[in-house]
VMD Tcl script that draws the C-alpha trace (Angstrom):
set ca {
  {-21.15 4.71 -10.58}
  {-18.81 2.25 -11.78}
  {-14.96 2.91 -12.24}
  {-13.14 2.46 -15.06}
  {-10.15 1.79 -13.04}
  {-9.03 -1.96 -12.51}
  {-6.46 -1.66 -9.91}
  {-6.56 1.11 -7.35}
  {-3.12 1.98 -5.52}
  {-3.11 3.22 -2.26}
  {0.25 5.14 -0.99}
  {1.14 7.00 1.54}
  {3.14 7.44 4.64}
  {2.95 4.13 6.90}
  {0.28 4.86 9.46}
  {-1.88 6.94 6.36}
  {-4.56 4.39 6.89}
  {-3.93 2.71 3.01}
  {-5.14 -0.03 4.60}
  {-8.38 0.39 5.69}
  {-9.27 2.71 2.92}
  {-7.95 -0.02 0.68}
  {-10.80 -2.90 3.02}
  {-13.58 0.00 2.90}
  {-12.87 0.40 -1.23}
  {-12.18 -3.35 -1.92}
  {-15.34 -4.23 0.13}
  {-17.62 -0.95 -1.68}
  {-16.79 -2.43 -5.07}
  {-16.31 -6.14 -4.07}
  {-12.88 -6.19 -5.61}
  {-10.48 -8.10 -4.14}
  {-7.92 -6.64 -1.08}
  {-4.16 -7.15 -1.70}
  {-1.71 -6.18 0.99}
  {2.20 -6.61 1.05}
  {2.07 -6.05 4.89}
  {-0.78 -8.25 5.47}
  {1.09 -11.00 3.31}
  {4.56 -10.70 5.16}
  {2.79 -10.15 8.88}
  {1.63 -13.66 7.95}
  {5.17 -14.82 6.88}
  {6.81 -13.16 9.38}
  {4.35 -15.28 12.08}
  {5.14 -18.62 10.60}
  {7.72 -21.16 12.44}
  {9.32 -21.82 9.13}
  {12.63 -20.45 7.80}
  {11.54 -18.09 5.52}
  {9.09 -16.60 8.36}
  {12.64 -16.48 10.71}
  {14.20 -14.30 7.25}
  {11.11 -12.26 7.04}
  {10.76 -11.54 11.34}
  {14.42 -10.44 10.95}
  {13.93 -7.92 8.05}
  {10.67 -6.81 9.24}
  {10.93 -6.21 12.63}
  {13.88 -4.01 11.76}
  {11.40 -1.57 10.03}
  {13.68 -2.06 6.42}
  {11.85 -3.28 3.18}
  {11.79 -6.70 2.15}
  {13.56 -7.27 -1.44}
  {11.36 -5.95 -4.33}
  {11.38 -9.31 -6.31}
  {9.49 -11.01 -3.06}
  {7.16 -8.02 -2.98}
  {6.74 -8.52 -6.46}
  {6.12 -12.10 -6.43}
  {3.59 -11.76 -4.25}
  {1.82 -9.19 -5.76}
  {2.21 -10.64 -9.46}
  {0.90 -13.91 -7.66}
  {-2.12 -11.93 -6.78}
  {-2.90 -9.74 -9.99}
  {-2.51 -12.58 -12.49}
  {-4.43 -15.12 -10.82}
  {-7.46 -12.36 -10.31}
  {-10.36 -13.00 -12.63}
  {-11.87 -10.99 -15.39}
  {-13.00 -7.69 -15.26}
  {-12.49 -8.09 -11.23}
  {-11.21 -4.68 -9.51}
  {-7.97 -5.13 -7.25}
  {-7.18 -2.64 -4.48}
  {-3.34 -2.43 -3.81}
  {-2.04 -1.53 -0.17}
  {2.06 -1.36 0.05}
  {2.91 -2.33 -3.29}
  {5.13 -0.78 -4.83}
  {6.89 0.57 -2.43}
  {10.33 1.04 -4.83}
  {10.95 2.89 -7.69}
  {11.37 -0.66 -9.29}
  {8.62 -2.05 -8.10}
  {6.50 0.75 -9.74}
  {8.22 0.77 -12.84}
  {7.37 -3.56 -13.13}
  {3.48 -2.54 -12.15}
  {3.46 -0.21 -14.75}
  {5.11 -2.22 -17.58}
  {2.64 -5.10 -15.93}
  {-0.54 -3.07 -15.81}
  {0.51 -2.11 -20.03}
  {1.00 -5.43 -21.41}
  {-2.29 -6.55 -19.31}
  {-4.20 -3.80 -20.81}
  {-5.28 -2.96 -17.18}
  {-5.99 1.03 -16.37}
  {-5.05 1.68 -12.49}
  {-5.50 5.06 -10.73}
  {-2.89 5.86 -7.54}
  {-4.31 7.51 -4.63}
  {-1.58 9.26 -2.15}
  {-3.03 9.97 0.92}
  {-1.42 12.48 2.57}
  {-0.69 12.31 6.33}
  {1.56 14.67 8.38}
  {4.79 12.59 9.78}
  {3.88 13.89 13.65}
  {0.30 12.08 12.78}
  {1.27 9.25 11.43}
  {3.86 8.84 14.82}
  {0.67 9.12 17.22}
  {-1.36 6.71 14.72}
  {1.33 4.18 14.49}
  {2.12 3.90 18.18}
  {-1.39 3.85 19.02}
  {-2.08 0.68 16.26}
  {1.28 -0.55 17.44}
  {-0.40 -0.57 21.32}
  {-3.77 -2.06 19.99}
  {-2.37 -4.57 17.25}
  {0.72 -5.36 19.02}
  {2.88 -4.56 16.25}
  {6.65 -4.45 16.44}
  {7.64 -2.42 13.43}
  {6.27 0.64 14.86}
  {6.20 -0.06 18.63}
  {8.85 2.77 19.56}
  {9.90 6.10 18.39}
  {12.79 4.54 17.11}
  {11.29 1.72 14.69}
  {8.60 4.51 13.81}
  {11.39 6.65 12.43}
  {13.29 3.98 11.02}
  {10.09 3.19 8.85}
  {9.53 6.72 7.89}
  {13.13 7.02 7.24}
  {12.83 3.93 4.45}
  {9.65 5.39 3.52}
  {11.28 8.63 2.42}
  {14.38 7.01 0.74}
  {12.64 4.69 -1.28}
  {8.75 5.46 -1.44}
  {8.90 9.08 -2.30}
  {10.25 8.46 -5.18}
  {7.28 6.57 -6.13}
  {5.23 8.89 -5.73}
  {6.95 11.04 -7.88}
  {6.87 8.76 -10.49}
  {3.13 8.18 -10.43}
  {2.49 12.18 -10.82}
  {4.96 12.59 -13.64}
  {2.59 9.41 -15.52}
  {-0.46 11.20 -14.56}
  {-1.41 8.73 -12.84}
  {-1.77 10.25 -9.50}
  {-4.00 12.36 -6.89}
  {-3.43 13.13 -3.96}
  {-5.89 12.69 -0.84}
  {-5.96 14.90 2.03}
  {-6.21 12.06 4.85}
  {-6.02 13.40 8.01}
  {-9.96 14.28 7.63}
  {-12.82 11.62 9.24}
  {-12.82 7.89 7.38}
  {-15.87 8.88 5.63}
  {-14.39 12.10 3.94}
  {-11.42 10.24 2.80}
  {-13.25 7.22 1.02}
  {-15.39 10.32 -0.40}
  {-12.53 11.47 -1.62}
  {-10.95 8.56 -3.00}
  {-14.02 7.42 -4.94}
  {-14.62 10.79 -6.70}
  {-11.12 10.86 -7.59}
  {-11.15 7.71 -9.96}
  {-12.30 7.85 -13.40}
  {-15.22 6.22 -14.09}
  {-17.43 5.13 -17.06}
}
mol new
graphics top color blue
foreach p $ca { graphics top sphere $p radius 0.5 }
foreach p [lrange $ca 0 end-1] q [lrange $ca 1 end] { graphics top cylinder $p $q radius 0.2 }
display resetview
């Protein structure tokens, strides 16, 4: 089976696990693996001073400003080559942000499919503090920064998703089942040729 999607979107509450469906999917299809969170970790762990702007804003739990998560991601998507799948984790994570990857996506001529998977707050807590404890993470390391982070997530990602399933562009993923059932799930979910 080969989809006739060239950018898959993963969303979802932080803690959903977008990101390792998004390395189990990239890796399936060999596409390539793009991650906001894996780009700014990296930022935010350089002795520069844009890493020093980044720790601040990050550590905090609040989003870094749309045209850097933009940049990034535009960096990524227009440098990819032909016909080569991309799998999105964290981006967009703004109402703008999803209105520039649709308007990008159009004039590219590039069809992209969103997956949300959904993930109960009270599951996401336990999976965050338990990835916080094994990854030493500091965004998500107390109750506190966890619901800080949900917090942003519902002021500024819900909407996203909102705007995806008014496109049509959207299904949503139960993903509180095993690994194996979600990447099921998300594979029979996109369109395919």
């Amino acid at each position: 089976m080969t989809p006739r999607t060239n950018t898959l979107l993963l969303t979802g509450r932080p803690g959903s696990g977008k990101g390792t469906q998004a390395k189990r999917i990239a890796e399936k299809f060999g596409w390539t693996y793009f991650s906001t969170g894996d780009k700014f970790r990296d930022l935010r762990n350089s002795d520069t001073e844009l890493g020093a702007r980044v720790r601040a804003v990050y550590d905090s739990g609040a989003l870094l400003p749309d045209w850097f998560a933009t940049y990034l991601f535009h960096e990524t998507l227009l440098n990819q080559p032909a016909g080569t799948g991309l799998v999105c984790d964290g981006y967009p994570r703004s109402l703008g942000q999803a209105q520039t990857f649709v308007e990008t996506h159009e004039w590219l001529g590039r069809p992209y499919q969103v997956i949300d998977l959904e993930v109960s707050p009270v599951e996401v807590a336990i999976r965050m503090l338990k990835r916080s404890q094994q990854e030493h993470r500091p965004d998500s390391a107390t109750e506190e920064a966890i619901k800080a982070r949900l917090t942003v997530y519902e002021q500024h990602s819900a909407p996203v998703i909102d705007f995806f399933q008014r496109k049509g562009t959207l299904t949503v993923v139960n993903g509180e089942v095993s690994l194996e059932e979600v990447e099921a799930a998300i594979i029979a979910a996109l369109p395919t040729a």
